[in-house]
Backbone as JSON Lines, residues from 0, in Angstrom:
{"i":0,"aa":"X","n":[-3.21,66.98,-66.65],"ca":[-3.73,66.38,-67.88],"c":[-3.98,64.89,-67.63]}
{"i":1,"aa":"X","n":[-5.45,64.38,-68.35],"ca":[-5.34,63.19,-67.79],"c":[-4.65,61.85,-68.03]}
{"i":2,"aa":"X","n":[-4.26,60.93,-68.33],"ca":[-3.91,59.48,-68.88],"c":[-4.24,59.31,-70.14]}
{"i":3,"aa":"X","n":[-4.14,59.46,-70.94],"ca":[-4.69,58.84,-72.39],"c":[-5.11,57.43,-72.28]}
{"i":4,"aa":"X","n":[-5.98,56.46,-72.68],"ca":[-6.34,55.55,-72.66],"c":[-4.91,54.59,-74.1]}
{"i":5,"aa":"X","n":[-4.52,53.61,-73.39],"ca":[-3.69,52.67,-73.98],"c":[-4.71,51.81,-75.46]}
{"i":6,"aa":"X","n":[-4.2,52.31,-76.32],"ca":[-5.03,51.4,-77.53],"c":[-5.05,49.75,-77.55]}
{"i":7,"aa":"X","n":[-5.88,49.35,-78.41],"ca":[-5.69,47.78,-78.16],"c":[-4.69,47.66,-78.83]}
{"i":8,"aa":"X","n":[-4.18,48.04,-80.12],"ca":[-3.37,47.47,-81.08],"c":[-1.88,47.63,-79.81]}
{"i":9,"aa":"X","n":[-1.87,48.93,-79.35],"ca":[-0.75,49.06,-78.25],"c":[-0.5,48.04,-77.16]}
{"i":10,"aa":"X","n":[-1.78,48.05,-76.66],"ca":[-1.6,46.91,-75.56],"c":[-1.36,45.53,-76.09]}
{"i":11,"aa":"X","n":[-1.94,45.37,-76.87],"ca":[-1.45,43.5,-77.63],"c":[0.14,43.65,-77.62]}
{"i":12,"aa":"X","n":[0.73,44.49,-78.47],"ca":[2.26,44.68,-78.39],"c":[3.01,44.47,-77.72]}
{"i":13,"aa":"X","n":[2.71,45.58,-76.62],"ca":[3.49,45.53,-75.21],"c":[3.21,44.09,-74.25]}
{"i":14,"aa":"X","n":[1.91,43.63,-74.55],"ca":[1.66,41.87,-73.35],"c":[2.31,40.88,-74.44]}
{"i":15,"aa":"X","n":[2.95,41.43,-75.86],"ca":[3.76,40.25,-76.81],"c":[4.99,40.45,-76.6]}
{"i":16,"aa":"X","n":[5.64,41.06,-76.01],"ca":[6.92,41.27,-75.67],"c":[7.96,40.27,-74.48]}
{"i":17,"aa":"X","n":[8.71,39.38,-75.4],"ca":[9.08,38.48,-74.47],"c":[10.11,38.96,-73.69]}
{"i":18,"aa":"X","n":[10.34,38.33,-72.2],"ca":[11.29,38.74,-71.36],"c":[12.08,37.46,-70.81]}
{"i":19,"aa":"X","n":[11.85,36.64,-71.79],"ca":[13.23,35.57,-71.47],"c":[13.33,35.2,-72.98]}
{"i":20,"aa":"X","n":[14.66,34.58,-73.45],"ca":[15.1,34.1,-74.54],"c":[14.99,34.82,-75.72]}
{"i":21,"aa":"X","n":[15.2,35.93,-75.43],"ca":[14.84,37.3,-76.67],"c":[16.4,36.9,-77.4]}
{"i":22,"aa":"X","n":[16.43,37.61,-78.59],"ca":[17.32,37.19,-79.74],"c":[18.53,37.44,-78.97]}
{"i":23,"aa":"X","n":[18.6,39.02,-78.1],"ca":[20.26,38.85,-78.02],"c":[20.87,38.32,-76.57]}
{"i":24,"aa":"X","n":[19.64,37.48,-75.71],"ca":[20.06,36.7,-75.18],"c":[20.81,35.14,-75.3]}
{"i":25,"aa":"X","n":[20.06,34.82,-76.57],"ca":[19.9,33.27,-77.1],"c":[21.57,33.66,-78.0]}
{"i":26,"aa":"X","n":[21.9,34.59,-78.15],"ca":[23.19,34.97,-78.93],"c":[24.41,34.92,-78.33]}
{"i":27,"aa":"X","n":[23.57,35.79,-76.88],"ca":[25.1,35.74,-76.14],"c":[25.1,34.41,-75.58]}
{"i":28,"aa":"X","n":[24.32,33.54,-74.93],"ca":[24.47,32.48,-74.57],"c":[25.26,31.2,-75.43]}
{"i":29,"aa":"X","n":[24.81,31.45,-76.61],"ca":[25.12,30.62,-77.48],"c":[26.99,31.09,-77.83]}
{"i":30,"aa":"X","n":[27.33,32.42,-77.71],"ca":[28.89,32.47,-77.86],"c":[29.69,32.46,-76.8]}
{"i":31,"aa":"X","n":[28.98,32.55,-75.41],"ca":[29.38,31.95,-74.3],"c":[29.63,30.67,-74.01]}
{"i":32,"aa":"X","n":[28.76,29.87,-74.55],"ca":[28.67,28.56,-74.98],"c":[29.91,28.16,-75.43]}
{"i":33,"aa":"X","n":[30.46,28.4,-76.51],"ca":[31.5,28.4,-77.59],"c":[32.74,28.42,-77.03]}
{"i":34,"aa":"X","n":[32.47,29.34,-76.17],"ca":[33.63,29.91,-75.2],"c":[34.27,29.27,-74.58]}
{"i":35,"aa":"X","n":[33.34,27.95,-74.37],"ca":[34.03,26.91,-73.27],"c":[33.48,27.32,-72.06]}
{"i":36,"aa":"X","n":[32.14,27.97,-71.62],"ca":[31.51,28.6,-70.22],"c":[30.78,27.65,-70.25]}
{"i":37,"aa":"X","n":[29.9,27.4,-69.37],"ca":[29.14,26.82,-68.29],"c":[28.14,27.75,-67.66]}
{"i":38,"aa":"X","n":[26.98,27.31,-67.76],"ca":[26.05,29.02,-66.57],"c":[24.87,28.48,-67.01]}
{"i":39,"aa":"X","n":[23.92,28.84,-65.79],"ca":[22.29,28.94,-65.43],"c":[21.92,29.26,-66.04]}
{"i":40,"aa":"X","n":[20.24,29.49,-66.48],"ca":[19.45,30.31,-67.13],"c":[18.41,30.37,-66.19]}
{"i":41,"aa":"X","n":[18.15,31.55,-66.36],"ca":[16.63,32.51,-65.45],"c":[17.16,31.79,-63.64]}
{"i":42,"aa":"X","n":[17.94,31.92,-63.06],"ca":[17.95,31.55,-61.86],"c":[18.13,32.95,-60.51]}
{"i":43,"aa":"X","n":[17.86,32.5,-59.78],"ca":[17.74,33.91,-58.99],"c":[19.02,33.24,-58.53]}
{"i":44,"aa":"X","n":[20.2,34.63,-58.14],"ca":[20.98,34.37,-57.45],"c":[21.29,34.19,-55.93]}
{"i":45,"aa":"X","n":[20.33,35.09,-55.27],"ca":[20.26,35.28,-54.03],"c":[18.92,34.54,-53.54]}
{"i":46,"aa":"X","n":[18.89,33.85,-52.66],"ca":[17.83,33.54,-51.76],"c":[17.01,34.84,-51.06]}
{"i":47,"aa":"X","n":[15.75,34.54,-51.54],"ca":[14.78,35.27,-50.14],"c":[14.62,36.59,-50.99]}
{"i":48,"aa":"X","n":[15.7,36.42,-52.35],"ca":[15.45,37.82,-53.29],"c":[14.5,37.53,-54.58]}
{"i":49,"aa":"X","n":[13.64,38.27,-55.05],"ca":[13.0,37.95,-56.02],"c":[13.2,38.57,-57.24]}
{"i":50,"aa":"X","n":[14.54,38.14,-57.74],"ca":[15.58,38.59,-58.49],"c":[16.18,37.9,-59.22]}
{"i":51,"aa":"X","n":[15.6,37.69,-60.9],"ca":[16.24,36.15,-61.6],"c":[16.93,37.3,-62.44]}
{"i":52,"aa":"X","n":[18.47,36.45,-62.02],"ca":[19.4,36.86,-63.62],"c":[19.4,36.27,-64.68]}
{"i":53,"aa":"X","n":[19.44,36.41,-65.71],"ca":[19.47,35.63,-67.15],"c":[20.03,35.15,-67.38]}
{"i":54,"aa":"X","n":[21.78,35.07,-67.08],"ca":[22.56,33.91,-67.0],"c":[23.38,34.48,-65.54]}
{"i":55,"aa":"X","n":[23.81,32.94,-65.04],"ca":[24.18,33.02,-64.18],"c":[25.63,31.66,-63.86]}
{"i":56,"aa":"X","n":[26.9,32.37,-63.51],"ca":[27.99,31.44,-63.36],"c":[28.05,31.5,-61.39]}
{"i":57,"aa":"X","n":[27.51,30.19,-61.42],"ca":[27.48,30.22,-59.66],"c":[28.86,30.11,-58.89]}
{"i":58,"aa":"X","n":[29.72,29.59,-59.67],"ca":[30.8,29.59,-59.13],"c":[31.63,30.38,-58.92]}
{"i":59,"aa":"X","n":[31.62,31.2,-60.28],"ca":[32.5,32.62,-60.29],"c":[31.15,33.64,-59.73]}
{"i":60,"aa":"X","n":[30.33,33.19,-59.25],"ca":[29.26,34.51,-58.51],"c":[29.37,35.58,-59.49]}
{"i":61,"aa":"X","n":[28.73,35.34,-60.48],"ca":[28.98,36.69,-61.42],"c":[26.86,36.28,-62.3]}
{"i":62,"aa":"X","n":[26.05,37.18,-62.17],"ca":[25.12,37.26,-62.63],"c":[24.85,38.3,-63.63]}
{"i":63,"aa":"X","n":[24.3,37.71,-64.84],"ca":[24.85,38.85,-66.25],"c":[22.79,38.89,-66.42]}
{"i":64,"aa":"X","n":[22.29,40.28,-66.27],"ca":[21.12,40.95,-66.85],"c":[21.19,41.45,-68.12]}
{"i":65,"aa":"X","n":[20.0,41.12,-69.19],"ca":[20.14,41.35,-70.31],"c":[18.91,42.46,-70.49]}
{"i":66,"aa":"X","n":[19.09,43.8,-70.25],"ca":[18.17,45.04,-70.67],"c":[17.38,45.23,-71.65]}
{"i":67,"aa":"X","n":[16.41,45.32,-71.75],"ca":[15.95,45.65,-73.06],"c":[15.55,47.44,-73.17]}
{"i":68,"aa":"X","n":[15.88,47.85,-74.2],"ca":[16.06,49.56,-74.13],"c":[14.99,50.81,-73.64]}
{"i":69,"aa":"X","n":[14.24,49.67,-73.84],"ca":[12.66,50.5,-73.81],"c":[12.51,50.11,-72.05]}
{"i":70,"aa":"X","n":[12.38,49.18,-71.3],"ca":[11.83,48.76,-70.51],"c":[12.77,49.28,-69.39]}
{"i":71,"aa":"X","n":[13.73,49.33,-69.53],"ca":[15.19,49.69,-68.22],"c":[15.62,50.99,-69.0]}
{"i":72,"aa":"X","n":[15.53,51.68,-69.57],"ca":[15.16,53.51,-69.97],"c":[17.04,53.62,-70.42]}
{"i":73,"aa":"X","n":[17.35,52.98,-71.53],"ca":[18.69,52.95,-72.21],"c":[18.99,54.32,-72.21]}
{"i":74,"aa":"X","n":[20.11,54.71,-72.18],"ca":[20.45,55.9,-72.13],"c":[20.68,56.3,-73.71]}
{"i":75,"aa":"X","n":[20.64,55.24,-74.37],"ca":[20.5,55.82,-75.69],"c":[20.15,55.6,-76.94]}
{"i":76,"aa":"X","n":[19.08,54.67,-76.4],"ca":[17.67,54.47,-76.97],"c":[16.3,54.27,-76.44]}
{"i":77,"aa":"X","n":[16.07,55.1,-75.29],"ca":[15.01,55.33,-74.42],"c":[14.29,56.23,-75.2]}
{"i":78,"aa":"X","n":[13.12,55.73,-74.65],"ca":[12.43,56.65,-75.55],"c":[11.11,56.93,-74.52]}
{"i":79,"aa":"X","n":[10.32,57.99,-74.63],"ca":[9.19,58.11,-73.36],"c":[7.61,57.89,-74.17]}
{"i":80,"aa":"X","n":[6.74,57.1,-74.15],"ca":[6.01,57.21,-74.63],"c":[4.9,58.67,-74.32]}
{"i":81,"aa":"X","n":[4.21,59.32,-75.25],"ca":[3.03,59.88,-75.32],"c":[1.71,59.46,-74.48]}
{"i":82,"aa":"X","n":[1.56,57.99,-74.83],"ca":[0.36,57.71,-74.51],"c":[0.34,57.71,-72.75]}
{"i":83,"aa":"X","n":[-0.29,57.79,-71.97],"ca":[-0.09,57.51,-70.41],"c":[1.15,57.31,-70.17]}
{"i":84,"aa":"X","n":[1.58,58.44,-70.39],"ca":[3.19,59.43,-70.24],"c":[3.4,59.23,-68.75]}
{"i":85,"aa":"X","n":[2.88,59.44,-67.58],"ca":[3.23,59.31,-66.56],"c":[3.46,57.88,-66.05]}
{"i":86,"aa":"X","n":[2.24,56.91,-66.42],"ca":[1.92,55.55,-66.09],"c":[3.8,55.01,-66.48]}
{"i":87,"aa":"X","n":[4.05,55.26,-67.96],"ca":[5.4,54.73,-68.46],"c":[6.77,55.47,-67.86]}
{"i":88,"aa":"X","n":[6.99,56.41,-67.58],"ca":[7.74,57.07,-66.98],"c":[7.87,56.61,-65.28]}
{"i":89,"aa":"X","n":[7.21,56.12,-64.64],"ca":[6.82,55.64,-63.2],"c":[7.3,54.28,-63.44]}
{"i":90,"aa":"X","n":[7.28,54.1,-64.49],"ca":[7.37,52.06,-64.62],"c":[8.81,52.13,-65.12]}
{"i":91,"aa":"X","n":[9.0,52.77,-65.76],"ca":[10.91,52.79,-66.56],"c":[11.79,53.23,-65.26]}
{"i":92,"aa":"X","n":[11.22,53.86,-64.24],"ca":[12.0,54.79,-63.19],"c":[11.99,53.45,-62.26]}
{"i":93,"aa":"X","n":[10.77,52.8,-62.37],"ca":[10.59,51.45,-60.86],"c":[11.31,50.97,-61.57]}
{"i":94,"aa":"X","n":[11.84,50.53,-62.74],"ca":[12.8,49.5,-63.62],"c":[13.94,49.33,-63.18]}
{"i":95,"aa":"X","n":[14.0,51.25,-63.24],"ca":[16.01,51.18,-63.18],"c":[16.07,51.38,-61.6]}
{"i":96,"aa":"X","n":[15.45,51.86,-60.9],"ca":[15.72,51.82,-59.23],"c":[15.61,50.34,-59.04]}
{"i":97,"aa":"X","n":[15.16,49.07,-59.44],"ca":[15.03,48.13,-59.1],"c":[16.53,47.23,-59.62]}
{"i":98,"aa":"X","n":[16.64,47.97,-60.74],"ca":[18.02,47.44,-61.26],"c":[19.26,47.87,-60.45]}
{"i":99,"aa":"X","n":[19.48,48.97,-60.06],"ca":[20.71,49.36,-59.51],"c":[20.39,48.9,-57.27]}
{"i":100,"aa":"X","n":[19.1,48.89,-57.05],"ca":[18.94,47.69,-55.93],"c":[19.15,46.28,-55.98]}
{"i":101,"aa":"X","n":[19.33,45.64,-57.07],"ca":[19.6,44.13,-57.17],"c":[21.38,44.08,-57.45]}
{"i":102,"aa":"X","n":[21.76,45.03,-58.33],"ca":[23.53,45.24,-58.5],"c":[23.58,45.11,-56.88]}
{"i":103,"aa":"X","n":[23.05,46.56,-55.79],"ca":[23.9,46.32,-54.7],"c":[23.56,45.47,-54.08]}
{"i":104,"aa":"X","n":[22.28,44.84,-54.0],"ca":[22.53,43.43,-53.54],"c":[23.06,42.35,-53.67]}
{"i":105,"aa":"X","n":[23.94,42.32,-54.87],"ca":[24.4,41.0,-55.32],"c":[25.8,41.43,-54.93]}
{"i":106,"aa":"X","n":[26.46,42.87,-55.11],"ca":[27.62,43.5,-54.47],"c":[27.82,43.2,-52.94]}
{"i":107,"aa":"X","n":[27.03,43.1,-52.08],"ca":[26.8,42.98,-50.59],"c":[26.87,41.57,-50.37]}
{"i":108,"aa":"X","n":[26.3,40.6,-51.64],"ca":[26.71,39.35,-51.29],"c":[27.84,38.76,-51.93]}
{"i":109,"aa":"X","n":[28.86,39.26,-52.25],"ca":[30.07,39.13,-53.1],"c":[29.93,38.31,-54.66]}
{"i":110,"aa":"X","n":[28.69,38.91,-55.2],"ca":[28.57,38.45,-56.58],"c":[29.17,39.83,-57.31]}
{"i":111,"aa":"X","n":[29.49,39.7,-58.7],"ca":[29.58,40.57,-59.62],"c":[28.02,40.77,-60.93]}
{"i":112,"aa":"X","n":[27.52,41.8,-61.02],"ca":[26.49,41.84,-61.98],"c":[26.98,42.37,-63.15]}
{"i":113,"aa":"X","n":[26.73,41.74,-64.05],"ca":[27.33,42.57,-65.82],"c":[25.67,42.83,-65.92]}
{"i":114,"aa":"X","n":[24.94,44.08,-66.9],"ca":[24.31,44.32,-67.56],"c":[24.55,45.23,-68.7]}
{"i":115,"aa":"X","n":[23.67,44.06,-69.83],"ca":[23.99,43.79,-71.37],"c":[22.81,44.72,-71.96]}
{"i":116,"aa":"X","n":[22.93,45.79,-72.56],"ca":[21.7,46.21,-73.18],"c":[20.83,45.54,-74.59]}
{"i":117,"aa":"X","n":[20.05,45.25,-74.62],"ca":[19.53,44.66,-75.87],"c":[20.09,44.72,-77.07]}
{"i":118,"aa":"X","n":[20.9,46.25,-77.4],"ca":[21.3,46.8,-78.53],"c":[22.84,46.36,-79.15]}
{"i":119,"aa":"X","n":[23.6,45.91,-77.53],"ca":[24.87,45.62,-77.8],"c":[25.13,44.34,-78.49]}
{"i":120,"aa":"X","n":[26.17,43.95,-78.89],"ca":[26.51,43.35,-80.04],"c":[27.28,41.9,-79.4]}
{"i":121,"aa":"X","n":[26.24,40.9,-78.87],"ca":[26.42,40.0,-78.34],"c":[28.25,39.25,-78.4]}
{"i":122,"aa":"X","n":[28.78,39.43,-79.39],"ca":[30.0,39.01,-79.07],"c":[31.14,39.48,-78.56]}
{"i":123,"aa":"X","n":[30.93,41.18,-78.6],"ca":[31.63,41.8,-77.55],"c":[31.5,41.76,-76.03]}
{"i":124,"aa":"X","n":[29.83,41.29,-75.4],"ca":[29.27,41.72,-74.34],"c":[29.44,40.33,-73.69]}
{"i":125,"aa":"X","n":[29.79,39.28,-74.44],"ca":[30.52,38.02,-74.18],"c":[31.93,37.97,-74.11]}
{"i":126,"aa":"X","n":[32.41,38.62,-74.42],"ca":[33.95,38.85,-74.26],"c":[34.18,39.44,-73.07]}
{"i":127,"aa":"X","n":[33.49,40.34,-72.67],"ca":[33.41,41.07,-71.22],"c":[32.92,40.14,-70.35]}
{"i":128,"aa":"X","n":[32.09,39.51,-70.09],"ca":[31.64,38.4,-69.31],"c":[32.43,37.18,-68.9]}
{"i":129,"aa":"X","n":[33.16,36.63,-70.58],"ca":[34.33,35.51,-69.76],"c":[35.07,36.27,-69.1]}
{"i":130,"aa":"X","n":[35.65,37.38,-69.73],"ca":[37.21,37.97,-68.53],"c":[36.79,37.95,-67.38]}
{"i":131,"aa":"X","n":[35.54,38.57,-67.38],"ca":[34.93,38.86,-65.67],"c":[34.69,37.29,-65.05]}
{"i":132,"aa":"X","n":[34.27,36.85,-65.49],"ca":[34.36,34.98,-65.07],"c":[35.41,34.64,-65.23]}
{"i":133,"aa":"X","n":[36.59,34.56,-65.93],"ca":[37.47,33.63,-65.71],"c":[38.73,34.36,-64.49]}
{"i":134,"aa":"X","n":[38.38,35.65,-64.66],"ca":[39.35,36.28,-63.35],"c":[38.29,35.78,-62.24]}
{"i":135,"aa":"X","n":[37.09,35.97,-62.21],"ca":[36.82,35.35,-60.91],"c":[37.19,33.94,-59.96]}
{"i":136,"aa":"X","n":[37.03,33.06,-61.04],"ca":[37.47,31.7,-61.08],"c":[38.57,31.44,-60.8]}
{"i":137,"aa":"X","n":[39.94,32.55,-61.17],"ca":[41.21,32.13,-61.09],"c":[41.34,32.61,-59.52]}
{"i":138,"aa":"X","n":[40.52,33.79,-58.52],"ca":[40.67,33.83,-57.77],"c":[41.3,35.07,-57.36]}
């Protein structure tokens, strides 16, 4: 069956979709903040990798990805589109194989990766992040 052609009203949507400073990034940052943390924004952790985490504590080597549900295929709010069903299904699959290749790369270079799904509730997913930073830090 062939591709369905992508509508305009569709395509405007999907090229309006931001991928830095989305609400429940600017949330968790901001109660990380609070927290008394310290950390990067959009920095790649690894050299020679073309791989930016969304926040990043260089010291405690801990790089936190913030998912969005649709784009990295949430396990439980994924959803498959209709329209060029294959085209989106090929792109959600390159998503998450690209995601669980950057975890073991950052594992191989003794970083820790947290990933935050869009849906979760920024002050819990910050609570998980200092422990994981401040045990790193303590050593």
């Amino acid at each position: 069956m062939p591709a369905l052609e992508t509508t305009p009203k569709i395509r405007s949507r999907m090229s309006g979709q931001r991928s830095r400073d989305t609400d429940i990034e600017i949330a968790l940052r901001k109660t990380l903040h609070a927290a008394g943390l310290r950390y990067r924004v959009h920095r790649r952790p690894l050299k020679g990798v073309r791989r930016e985490a969304d926040i990043l504590f260089g010291p405690a080597r801990v790089a936190v990805f913030v998912d969005g549900c649709f784009w990295h295929g949430c396990p439980e709010h994924a959803t498959w589109p209709k329209n060029n069903a294959l085209f989106w299904r090929e792109k959600i699959e390159k998503n998450r194989a690209r995601d669980r290749d950057t975890d073991a790369r950052l594992a191989e270079a003794g970083w820790a990766s947290v990933r935050v799904w869009e849906h979760e509730d920024a002050t819990e997913a910050a609570k998980r992040i200092a422990t994981l930073v401040r045990e790193r830090r303590a050593g």
